[in-house]
C-alpha positions as CSV (number, residue, x, y, z in Angstrom):
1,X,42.5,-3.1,-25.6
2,X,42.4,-6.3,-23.7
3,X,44.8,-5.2,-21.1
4,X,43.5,-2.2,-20.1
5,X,42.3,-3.3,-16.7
6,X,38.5,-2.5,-17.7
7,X,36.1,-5.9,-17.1
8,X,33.1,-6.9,-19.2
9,X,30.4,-3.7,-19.4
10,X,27.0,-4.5,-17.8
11,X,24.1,-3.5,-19.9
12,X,22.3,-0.7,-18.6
13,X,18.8,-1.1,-17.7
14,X,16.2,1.8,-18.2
15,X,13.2,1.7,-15.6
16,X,9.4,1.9,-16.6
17,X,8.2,4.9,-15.2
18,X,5.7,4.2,-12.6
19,X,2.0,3.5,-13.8
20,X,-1.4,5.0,-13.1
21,X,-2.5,1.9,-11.4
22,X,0.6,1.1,-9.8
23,X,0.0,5.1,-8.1
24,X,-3.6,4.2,-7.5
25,X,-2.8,1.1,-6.3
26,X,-0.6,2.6,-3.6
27,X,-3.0,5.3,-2.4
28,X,-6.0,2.7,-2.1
29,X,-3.4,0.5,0.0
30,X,-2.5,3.2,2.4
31,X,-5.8,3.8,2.9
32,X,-7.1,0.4,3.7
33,X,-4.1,0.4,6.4
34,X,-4.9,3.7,7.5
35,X,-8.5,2.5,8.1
36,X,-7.8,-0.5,9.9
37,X,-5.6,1.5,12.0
38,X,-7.4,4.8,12.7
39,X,-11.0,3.1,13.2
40,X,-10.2,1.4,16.1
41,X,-8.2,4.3,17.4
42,X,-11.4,6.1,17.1
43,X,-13.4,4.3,18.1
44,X,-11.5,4.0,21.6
45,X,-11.7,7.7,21.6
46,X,-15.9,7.3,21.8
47,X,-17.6,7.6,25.1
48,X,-18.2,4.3,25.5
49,X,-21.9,4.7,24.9
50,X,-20.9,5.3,21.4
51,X,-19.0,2.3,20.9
52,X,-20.1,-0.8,19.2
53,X,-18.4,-3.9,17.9
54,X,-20.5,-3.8,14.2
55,X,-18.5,-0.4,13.4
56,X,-14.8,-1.4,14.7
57,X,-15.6,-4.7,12.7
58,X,-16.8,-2.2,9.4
59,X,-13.3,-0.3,10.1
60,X,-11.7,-3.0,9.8
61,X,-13.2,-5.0,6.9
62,X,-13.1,-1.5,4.6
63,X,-9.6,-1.1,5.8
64,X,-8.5,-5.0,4.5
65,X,-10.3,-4.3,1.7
66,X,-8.4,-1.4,0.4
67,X,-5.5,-3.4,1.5
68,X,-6.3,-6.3,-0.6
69,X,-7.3,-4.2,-3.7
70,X,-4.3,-2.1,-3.0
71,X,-1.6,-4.6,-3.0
72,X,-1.7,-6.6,-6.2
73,X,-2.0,-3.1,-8.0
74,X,0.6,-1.2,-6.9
75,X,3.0,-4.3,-8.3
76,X,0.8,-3.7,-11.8
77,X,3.2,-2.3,-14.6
């Protein structure tokens, strides 16, 4: 009926479930953030005999590395 007061229907869109990579993706991303976060938290927590610049900067090139491996697949469908 035209005049039932009812607009135009909107189509309804179904949503991919998640993929493998896109799960993966995630976990290697949160990793490579908890890395660059943690390392240097932990390394602040040494004696400071025990610290040294060549690990903080291994922390946090591992943790940008997940990070950057991460990102792009957790958008991968």
């Amino acid at each position: 009926m035209p005049g039932s007061g009812q607009g135009p229907r909107q189509p309804i869109t179904q949503h991919k479930p998640t993929s493998g990579w896109a799960i993966f993706g995630g976990f290697v991303f949160v990793l490579g953030v908890l890395g660059m976060l943690a390392g240097p938290i932990l390394m602040m927590l040494k004696p400071e005999a025990e610290q040294s610049t060549s690990q903080l900067i291994k922390w946090i090139v591992a943790g940008g590395v997940g990070v950057m491996i991460g990102l792009p697949l957790m958008f991968k469908r």
